[in-house]
C-alpha positions as CSV (number, residue, x, y, z in Angstrom):
1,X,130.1,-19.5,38.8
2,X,132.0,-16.5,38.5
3,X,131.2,-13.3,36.2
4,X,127.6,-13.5,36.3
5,X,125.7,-9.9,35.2
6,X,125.7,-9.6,31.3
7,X,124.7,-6.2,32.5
8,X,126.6,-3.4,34.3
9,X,126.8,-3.5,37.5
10,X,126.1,0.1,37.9
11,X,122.7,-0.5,36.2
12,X,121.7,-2.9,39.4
13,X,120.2,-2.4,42.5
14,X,122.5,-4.0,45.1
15,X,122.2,-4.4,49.0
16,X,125.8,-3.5,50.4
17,X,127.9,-3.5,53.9
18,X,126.6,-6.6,54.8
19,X,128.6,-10.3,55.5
20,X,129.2,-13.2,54.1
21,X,127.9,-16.5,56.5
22,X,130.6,-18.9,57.0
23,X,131.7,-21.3,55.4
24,X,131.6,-18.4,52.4
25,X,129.4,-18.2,49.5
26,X,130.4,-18.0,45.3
27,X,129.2,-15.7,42.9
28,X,125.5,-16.8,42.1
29,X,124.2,-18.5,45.2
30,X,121.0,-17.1,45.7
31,X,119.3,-16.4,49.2
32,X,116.5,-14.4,50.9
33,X,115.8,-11.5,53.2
34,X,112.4,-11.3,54.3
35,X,110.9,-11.1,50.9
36,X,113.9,-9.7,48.7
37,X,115.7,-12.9,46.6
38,X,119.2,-12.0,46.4
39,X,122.4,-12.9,44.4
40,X,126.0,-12.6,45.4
41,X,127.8,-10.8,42.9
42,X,131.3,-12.6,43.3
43,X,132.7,-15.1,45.7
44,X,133.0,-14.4,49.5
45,X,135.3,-15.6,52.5
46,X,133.5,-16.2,55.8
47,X,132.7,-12.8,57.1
48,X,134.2,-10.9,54.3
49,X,131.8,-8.1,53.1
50,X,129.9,-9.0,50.1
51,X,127.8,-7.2,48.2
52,X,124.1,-8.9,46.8
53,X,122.4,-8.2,43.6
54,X,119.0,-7.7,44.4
55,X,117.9,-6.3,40.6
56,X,119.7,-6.9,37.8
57,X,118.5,-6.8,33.8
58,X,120.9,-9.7,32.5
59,X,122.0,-12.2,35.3
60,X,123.0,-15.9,35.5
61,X,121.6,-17.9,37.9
62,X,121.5,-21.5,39.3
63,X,118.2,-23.2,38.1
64,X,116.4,-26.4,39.0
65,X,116.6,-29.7,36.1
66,X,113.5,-27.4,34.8
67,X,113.4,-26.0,31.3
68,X,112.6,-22.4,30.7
69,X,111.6,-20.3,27.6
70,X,112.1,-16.6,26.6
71,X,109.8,-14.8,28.3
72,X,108.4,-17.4,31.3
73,X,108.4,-16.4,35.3
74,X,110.9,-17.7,37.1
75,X,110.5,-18.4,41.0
76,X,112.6,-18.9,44.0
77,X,112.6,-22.1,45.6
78,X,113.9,-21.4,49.0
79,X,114.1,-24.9,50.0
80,X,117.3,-24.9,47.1
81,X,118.4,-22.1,46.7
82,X,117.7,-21.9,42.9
83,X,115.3,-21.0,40.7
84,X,111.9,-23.4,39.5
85,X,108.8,-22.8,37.8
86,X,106.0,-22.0,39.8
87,X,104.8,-23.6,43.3
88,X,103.1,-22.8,46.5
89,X,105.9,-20.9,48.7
90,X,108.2,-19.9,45.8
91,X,109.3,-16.4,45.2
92,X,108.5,-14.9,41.6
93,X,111.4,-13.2,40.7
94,X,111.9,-12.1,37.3
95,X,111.5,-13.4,33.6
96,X,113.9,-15.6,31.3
97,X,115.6,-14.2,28.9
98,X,117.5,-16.7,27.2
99,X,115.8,-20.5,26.8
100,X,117.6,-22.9,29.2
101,X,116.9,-26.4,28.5
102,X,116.2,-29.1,31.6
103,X,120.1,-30.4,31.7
104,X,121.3,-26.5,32.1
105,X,122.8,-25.2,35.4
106,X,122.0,-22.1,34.8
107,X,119.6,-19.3,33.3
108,X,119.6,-16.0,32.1
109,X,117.1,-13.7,33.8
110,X,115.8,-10.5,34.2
111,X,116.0,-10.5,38.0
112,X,113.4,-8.3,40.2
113,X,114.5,-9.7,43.4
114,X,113.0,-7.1,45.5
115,X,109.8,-7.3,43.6
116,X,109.6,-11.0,44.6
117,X,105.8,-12.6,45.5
118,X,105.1,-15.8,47.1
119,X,103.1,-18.3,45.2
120,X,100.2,-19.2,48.2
């Protein structure tokens, strides 16, 4: 997935001068630190420095076979890596902003990463 803010990137809050884990990562695998959910911005060789998108107001990212509607919560599942609806130890981490249907790979969200709260 390459090219994924449909926002600038200036307008994001990013965490910087930090490493990509080996065996590399593409734009749009998401991760976490602590409780910050995190997207790489573009693809990164092992140990190359990367820079993750921890707020952004238009991104696409990789989603469960969930549907989502304008407007719903989306949550970090760290067990995937993706994003989900709701559940006990998923991160909420933003809001849709354009309806993805179940078969989509993707979904367009307004990402608040470093705002993210467990579901207990």
């Amino acid at each position: 997935m390459s090219n994924i803010l449909r926002c600038k990137l200036e307008d994001c809050h990013v965490l910087e001068g930090l490493v990509a884990p080996s065996p590399g990562v593409s734009a749009g695998d998401m991760g976490l630190i602590e409780a910050t959910v995190y997207a790489y911005l573009s693809d990164y060789a092992t140990g190359e420095s990367c820079v993750k998108i921890i707020e952004a107001e238009r991104i696409v990212l990789p989603k469960e076979a969930v549907a989502f509607g304008v407007g719903e919560d989306v949550f970090y599942d760290n067990s995937t890596a993706t994003l989900n609806a709701t559940g006990v130890g998923r991160y909420w981490c933003g809001k849709c902003v354009e309806a993805a249907d179940r078969d989509d790979s993707t979904v367009l969200v307004d990402f608040s990463g470093n705002d993210a709260e467990v579901v207990s």
